[in-house]
C-alpha positions as CSV (number, residue, x, y, z in Angstrom):
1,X,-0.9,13.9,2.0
2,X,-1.7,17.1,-0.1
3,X,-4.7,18.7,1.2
4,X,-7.8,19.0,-1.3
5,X,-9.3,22.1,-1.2
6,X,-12.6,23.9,-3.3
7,X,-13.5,27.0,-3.3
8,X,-17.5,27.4,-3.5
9,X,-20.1,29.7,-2.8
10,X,-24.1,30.2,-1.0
11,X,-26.6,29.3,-3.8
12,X,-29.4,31.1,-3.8
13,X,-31.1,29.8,-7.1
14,X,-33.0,26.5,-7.0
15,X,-35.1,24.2,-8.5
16,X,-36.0,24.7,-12.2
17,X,-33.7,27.8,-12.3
18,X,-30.3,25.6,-11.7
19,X,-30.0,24.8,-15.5
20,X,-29.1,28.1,-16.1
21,X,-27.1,27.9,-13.5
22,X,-25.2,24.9,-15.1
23,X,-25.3,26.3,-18.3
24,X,-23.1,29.5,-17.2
25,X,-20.3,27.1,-15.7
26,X,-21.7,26.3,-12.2
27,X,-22.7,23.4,-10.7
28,X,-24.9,22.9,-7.7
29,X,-24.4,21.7,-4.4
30,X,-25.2,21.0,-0.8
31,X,-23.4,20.6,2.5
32,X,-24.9,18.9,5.4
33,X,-24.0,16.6,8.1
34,X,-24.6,15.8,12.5
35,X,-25.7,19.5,13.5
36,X,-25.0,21.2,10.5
37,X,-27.9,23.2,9.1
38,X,-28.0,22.1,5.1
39,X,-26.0,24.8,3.0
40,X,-26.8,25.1,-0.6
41,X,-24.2,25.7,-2.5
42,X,-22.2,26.4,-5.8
43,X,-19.1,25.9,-7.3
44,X,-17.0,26.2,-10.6
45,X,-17.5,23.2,-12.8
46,X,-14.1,22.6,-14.1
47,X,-12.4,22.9,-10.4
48,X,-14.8,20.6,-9.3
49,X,-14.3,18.2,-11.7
50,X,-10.6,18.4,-10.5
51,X,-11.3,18.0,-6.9
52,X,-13.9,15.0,-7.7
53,X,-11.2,13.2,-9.4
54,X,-8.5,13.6,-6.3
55,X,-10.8,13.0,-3.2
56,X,-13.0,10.4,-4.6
57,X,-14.9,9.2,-1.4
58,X,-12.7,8.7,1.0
59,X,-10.5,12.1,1.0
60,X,-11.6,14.8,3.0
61,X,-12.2,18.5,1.3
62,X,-11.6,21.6,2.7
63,X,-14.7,23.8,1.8
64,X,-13.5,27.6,1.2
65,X,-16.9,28.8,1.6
66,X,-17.7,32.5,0.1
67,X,-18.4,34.8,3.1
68,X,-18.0,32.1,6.1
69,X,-15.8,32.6,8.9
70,X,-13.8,29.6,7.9
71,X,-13.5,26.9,6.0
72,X,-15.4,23.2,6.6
73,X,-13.9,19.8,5.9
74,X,-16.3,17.7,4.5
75,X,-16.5,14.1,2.1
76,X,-18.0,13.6,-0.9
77,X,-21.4,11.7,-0.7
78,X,-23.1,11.3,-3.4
79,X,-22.4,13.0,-7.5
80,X,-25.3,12.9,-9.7
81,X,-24.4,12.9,-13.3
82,X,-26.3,13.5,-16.6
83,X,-26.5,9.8,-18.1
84,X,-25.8,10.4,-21.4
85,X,-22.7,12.9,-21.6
86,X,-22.0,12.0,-18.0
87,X,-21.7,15.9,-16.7
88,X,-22.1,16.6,-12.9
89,X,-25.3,17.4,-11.9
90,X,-25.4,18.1,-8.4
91,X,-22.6,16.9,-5.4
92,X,-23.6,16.2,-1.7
93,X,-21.0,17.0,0.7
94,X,-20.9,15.2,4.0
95,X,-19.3,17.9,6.5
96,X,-17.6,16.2,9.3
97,X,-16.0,17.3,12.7
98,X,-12.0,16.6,13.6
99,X,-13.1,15.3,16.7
100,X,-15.6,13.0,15.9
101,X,-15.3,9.5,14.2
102,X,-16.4,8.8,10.7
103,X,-17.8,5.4,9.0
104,X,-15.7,5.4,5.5
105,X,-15.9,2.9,2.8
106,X,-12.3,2.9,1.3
107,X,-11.6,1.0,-2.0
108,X,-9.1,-2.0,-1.8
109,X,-6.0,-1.4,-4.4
110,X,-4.1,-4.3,-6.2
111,X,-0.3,-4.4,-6.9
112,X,2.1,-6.3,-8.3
113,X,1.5,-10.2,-9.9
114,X,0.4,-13.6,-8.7
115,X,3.3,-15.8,-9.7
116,X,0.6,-18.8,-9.7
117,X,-1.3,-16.8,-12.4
118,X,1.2,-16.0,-14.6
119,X,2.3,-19.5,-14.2
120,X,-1.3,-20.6,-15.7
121,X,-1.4,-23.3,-12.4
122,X,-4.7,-21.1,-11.0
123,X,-7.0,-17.8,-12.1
124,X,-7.1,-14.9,-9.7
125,X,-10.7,-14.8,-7.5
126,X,-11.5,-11.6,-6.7
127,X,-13.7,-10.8,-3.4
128,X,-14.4,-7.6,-1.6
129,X,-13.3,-4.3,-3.6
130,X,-13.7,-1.9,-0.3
131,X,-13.9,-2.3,3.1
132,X,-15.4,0.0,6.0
133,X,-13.7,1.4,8.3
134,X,-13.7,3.5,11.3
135,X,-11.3,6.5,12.3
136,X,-10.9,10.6,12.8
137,X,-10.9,12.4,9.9
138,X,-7.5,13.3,10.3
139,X,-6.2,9.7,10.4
140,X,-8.5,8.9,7.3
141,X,-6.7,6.6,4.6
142,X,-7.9,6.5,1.1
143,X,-6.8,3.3,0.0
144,X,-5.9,-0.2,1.2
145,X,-2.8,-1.8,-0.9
146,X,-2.3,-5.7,-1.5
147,X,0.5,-6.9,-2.8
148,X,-0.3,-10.0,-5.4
149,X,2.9,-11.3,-5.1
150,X,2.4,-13.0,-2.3
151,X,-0.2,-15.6,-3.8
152,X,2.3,-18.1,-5.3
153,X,0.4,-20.9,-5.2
154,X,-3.6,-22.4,-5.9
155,X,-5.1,-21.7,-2.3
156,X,-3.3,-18.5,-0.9
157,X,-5.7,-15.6,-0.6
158,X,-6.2,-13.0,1.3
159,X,-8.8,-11.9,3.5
160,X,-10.3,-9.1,5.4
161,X,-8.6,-9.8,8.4
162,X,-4.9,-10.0,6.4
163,X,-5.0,-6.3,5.3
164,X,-3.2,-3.9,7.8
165,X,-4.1,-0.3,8.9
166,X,-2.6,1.9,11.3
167,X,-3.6,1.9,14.8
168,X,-5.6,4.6,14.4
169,X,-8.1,3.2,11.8
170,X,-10.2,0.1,12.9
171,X,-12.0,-2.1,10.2
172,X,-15.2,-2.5,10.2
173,X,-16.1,-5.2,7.5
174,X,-16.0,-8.9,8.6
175,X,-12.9,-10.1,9.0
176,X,-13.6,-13.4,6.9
177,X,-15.0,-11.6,4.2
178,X,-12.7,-12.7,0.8
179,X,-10.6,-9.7,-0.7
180,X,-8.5,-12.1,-3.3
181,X,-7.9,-15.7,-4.1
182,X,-5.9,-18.2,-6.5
183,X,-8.6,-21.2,-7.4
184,X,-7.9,-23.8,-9.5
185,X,-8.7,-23.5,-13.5
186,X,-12.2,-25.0,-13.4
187,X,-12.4,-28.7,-14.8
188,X,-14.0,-26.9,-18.1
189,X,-11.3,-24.8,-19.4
190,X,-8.8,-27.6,-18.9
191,X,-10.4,-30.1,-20.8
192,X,-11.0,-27.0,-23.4
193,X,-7.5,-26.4,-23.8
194,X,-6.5,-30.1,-23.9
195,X,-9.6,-30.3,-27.3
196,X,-7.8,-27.5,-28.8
197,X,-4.6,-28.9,-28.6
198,X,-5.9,-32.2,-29.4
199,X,-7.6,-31.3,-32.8
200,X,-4.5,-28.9,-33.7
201,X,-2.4,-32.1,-33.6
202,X,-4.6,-34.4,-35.6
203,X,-5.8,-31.8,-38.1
204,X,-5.4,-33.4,-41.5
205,X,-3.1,-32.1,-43.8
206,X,-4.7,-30.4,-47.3
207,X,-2.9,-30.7,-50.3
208,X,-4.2,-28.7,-52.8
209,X,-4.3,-30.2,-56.5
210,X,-2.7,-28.6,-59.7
211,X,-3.8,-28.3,-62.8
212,X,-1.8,-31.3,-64.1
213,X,-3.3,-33.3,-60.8
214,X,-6.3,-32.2,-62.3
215,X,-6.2,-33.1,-66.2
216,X,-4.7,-36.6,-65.2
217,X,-7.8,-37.8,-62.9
218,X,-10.1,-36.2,-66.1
């Protein structure tokens, strides 16, 4: 996996005096974390707007920090944007040791399609979106991949305990928790479709009268 890296540097400016900061291309940000003094910190807005985009949560980010004796992987924590344009604000970075195991919430991906929805026979019910789990940050995975083809009939689903990690990765969420189900079109949108259909069918027919039609019945 390509390593994410972002250059940044120590920020000296704070509080009111960050908008001018912002305004010449910078945005503002802090790394903390288990025995790690907080660091404030800046770094070039449009290469972290390309590094936000890649690591999401759940990818580690090697910090190239100006004037340090080398580098610190951290996560992205938290990204405060401006609500209207949606620019980036300010970005907490969570720094993290190799050695130590991290709690990581990591999105739940869907792929392919549910033969029993295409079909019409059922309507995909979706569950949990992300799941927690527990690893080094070396064995970190961003993702978790299930594979709707496998839910062919009303009834199959998948649950927490039916996705698969490697050995190194434990998950943390309950294993009973719902990630995907097919359920049964609710007794409402069948008898929906079967009005439609029903009033399509028996829909009079309109013929439209001409002028002769007209001047006879005058």
């Amino acid at each position: 996996m390509e390593q994410i890296e972002l250059s940044v540097a120590p920020r000296s400016i704070k509080g009111k005096e960050v908008s001018g900061l912002r305004r010449s291309g910078f945005v503002p940000a802090v790394l903390y974390g288990r025995r790690i003094e907080p660091v404030s910190l800046q770094a070039n807005g449009r290469e972290l707007l390309r590094v936000l985009m890649k690591a999401g949560s759940s990818r580690l980010v090697k910090l190239n920090i100006e004037g340090a004796a080398e580098p610190r992987m951290a996560l992205v924590r938290e990204v405060q944007r401006e609500p209207i344009r949606g620019a980036i604000l300010h970005v907490d970075f969570y720094g993290v040791s190799m050695s130590e195991k991290i709690t990581v919430a990591i999105r739940v991906r869907f792929e392919g399609v549910s033969a029993a929805a295409a079909l019409n026979e059922g309507v995909l019910t979706y569950g949990n979106d992300s799941v927690e789990i527990e690893c080094l940050p070396g064995d970190l995975i961003d993702s978790l991949i299930v594979d709707l083809t496998r839910l062919v009939k009303v009834g199959d689903a998948v649950h927490v305990s039916d996705l698969k990690v490697p050995e190194t990765v434990k998950i943390l969420s309950n294993p009973d928790d719902l990630v995907v189900r097919v359920t049964r079109l609710a007794a409402e949108e069948v008898e929906v479709v079967a009005a439609v259909a029903a009033v399509v069918s028996t829909e009079p027919e309109v013929i439209k009268k001409g002028k002769e039609d007209e001047a006879e019945e005058a």
